[in-house]
N, C-alpha and C positions, 0 to 999 in steps of 0.2 A: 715248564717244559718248553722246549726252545722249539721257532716255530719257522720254518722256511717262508720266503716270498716267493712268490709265483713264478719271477723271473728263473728262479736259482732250483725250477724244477725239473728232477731228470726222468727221462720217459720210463712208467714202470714195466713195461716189456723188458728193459734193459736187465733187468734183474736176471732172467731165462741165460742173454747172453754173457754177463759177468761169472753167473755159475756155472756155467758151460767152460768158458775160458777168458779169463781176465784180457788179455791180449785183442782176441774177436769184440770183447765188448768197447774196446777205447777205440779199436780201427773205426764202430760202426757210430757209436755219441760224440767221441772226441774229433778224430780223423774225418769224419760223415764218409770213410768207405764202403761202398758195397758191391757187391757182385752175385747174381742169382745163381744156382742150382737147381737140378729138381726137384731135393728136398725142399729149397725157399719156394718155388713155386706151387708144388702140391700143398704146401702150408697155407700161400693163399689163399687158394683155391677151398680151402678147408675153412679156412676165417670168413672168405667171401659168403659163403653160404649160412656161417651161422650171424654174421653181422647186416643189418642192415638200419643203419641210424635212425632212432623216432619209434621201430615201429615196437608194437608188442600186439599179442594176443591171451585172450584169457584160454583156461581149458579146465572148468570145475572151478576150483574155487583155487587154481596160480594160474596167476598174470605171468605170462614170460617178456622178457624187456630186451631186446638184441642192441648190441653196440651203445651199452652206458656209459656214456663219460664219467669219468670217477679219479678222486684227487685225496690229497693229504699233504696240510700243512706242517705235520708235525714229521711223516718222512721225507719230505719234499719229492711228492713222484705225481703224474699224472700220467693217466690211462683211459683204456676201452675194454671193458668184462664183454668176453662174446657174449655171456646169454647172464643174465640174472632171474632167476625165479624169486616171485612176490608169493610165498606158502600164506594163505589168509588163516589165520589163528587169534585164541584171544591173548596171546601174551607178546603179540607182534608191535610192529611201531606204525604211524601212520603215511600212508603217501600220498602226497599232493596227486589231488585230480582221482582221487580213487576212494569208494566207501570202504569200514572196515580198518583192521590191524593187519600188517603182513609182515612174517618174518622171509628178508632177501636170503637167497641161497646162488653164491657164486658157480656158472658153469664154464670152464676152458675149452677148449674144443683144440686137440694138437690132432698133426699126421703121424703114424708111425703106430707105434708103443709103448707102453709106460717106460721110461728109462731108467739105467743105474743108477744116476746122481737126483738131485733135487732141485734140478732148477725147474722144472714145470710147477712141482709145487709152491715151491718160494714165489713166485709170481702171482699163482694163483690165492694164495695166504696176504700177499699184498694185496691182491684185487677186493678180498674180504675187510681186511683190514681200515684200507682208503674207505668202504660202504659204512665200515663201524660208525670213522670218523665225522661222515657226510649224513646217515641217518640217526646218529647216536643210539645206536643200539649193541648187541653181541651178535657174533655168529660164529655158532661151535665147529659145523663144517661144512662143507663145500665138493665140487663134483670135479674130476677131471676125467677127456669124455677122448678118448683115443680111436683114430680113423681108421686104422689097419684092425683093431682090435673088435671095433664098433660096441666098447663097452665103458660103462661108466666104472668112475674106481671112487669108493670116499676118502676125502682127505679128512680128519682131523684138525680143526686148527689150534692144536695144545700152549701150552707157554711157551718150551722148548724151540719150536718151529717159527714163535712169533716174535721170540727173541734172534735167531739167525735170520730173521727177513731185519731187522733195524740193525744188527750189524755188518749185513752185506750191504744197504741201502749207505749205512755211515760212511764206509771204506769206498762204494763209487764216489759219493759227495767228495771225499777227500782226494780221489785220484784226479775227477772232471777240474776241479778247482783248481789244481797243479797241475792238470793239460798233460799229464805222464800217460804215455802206452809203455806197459810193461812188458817185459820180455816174455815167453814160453817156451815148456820145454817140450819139445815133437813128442808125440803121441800115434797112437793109433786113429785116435779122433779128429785128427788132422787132417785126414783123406777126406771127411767126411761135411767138412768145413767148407764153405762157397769162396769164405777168403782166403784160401793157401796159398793162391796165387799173389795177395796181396801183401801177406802176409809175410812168406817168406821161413819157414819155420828154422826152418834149417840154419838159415843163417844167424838166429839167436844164441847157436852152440857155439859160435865164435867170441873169444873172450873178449872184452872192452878192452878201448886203447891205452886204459891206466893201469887196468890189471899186467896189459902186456909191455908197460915201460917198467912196472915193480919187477918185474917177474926176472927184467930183464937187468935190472940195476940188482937184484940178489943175484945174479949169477955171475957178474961182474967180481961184486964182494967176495965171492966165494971162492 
């Protein structure tokens, strides 16, 4: 199984904005643009609270762990799980500095709603995934925990969904490594976007300059 170096890792938040829009995601890894809105900022403000690096507390018998660092060689991604629950059971794994077996249970923390597409899940299926690899164990699913809604949703982590996390993850590896931001086509989801401004969406509908010398050399022919 082929295995990334540390260097050559890309951040797994990244995964949320590649599924969102290919485009958004090269401006903000590739390009390093950014620009806030008040969805980006309500969002911290949501992260801030459920992150705070180091700490945890128990409550019964789960340990909650805020802001774990978490990685995977084999997709090449590294990250921060807002919240990981340690469930103490007896068919759990062990964690340093702790008595007992505990099966992790990833929690996401977004602003908003659950949305149409999957990239909150994708991310969070990665955040599961990088723990597998880190505590050598399984984990069947995981929570995604929405602020407008203030309710938890179960994700499933089935094969299906954990084969589209390592082909999204392959297709960034291959874009960041060729430094390409791709083109988009305007949407509705574009208003909604903190980069439009940097973006430029609009100007994507304009054809390349090689499209527009062919185009122009058959009309010549013709």
């Amino acid at each position: 199984m082929m295995e990334y170096n540390e260097e050559d890792f890309l951040l797994l938040s990244g995964i949320q904005h590649f599924a969102f829009c290919r485009r958004q995601w090269a401006l903000i890894h590739i390009e390093q643009q950014w620009q806030e809105n008040l969805r980006t900022v309500e969002g911290n403000i949501l992260h801030e609270k459920a992150h705070d690096d180091g700490f945890s507390e128990k409550r019964g018998d789960i340990i909650i762990s805020r802001g774990m660092a978490v990685f995977s060689r084999t997709l090449g991604v590294s990250g921060v799980c807002d919240i990981v629950e340690l469930h103490r059971c007896a068919d759990g794994v062990t964690i340093f500095g702790r008595e007992g077996l505990y099966k992790p249970v990833p929690v996401e923390y977004k602003r908003g709603k659950p949305k149409e597409n999957e990239a909150d899940i994708l991310q969070l299926c990665g955040q599961a995934m990088c723990l597998e690899e880190m505590l050598l164990c399984e984990i069947k699913e995981a929570y995604m925990f929405y602020g407008e809604t203030r309710h938890r949703l179960k994700v499933v982590l089935d094969t299906d969904l954990r084969e589209r996390v390592r082909d999204t993850l392959h297709e960034m590896h291959e874009l960041y490594n060729r430094r390409y931001t791709p083109k988009t086509k305007p949407s509705k989801s574009c208003k909604a976007c903190s980069l439009a401004d940097i973006c430029l969406p609009r100007l994507c509908k304009n054809p390349s300059v090689s499209k527009y010398i062919k185009d122009s050399l058959k009309e010549v022919e013709e």
